[in-house]
N, C-alpha and C positions, 0 to 999 in steps of 0.2 A: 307763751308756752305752747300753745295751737301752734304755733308758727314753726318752730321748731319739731314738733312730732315729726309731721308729713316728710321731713325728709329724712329723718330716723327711721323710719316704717319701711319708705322707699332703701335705704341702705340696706337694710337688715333683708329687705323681702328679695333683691336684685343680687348680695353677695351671700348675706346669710341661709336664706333659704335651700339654695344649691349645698353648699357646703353640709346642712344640718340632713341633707335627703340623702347624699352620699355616705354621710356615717351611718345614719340609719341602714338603709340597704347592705351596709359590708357587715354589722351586726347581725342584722338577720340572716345573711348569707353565712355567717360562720355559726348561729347558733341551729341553722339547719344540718350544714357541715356536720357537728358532734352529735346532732342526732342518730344521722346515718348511719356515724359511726357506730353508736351506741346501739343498733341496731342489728348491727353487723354488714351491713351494705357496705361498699365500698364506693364513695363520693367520686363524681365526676374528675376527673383532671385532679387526678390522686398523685401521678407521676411525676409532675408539672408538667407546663404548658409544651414549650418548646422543645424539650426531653423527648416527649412521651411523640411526637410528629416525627421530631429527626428519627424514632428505633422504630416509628408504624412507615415511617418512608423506605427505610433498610428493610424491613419486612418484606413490603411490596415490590421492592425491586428485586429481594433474592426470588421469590415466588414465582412471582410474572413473566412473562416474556420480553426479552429486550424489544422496547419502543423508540420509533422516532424520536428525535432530541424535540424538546418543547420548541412551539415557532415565536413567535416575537409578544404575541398579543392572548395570550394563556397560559395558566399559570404553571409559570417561572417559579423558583424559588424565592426566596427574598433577597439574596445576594447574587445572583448571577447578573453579570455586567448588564443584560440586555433590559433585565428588570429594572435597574439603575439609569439607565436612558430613557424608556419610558419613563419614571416618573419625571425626570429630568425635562426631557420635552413638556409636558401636562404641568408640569410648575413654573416653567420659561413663558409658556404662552398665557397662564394664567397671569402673573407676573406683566407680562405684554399689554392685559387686554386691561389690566388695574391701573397701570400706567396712563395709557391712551385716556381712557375713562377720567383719569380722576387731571387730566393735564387740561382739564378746560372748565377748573376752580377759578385759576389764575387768568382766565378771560378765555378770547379765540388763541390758538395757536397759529404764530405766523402775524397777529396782527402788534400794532404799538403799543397798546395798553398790555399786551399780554406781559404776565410774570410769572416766574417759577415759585413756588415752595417749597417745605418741610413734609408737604404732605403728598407729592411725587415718591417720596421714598417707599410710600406702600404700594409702588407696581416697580420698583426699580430695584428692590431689595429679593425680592421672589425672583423676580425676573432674572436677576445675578446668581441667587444660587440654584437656579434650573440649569441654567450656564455652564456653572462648577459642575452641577453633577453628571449632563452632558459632556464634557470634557473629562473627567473622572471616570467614566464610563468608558467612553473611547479607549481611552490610555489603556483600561482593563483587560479591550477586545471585544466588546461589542459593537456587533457591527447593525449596521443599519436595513430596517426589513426590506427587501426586495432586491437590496444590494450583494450581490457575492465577492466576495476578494478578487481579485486580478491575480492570477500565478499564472509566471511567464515562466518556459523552460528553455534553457538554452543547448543548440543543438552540440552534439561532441564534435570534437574538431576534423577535419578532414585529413584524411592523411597527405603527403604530398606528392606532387605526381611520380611515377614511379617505384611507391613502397608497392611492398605485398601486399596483397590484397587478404582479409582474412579468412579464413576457412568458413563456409557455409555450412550449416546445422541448427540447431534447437538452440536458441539462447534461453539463459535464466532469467525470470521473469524481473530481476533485479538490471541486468543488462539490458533490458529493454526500458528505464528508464532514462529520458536523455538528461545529460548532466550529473548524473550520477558514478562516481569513480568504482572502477569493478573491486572485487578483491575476492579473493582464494578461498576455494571451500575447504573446509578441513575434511580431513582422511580419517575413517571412522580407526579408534584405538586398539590398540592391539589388545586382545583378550590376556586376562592373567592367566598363569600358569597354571594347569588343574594338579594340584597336592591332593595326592592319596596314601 
């Protein structure tokens, strides 16, 4: 009967205890909750969580002065691509480092006794979906910090020898883009007719 307790005790104390601190705590947090209310206060993250950031984010951006776009390593929002590659990268190398670590279970790597396992999968499996969302990321258009896109422009074509040459003046600041096709301003509309 002794024999048996100890790892009863050990169950309960390693899976149960967790489990029974958690309920506890969201009890106590909700019968705080109706106090407030009963109080007339109005409880923290009343609006919910995510709601209540995305209309205080709108807020501060109607109010504010337009800023800098976020840079690579501050915070982002949670969906913008570049957020998605950072954690992508931070999960890839972690993934890497559990890998390397845990591949010399199986002996030296590189020598004859060595052998793989089951248990390579817990640096291969991270590792792979840091990968995914690197790649996921990309696809999205993030790009890489310190990196800028490449935009090549190409020059408009030369006339050939002998045309006319075109009249000098003020070009539109659209004209002065190269590779860019012109086109036609419109001509302000003719006023309607004044009825008296």
């Amino acid at each position: 009967m002794e024999d048996t307790l100890i790892p009863l005790f050990a169950i309960f104390f390693i899976f149960g205890a967790p489990v029974v601190a958690f309920v506890v705590t969201r009890v106590l947090k909700h019968r705080e909750r109706l106090e407030m209310i009963r109080h007339g206060m109005i409880p923290p993250g009343a609006s919910g969580g995510r709601a209540y950031r995305e209309w205080a984010q709108q807020q501060q951006a109607w109010s504010a002065p337009p800023q800098q776009p976020a840079s690579w390593s501050n915070g982002e929002d949670d969906g913008s691509p570049e957020r998605a590659l950072h954690k992508g990268i931070r999960t890839a190398f972690i993934g890497f480092a559990l890998l390397i670590g845990l591949s010399f279970i199986g002996g030296t790597p590189g020598s004859p006794d060595f052998h793989g396992g089951p248990w390579l999968l817990g640096g291969l499996i991270p590792m792979f979906v840091g990968v995914a969302q690197i790649i996921i990321a990309v696809l999205s258009g993030a790009q890489f910090p310190g990196v800028r896109p490449q935009v090549t422009y190409t020059p408009p074509p030369q006339p050939p020898p002998g045309a006319p040459q075109p009249p000098p003046g003020p070009s539109a600041p659209w004209q002065q883009q190269p590779g860019r096709p012109p086109f036609e301003e419109l001509s302000k509309p003719v006023p309607p007719p004044d009825r008296r």
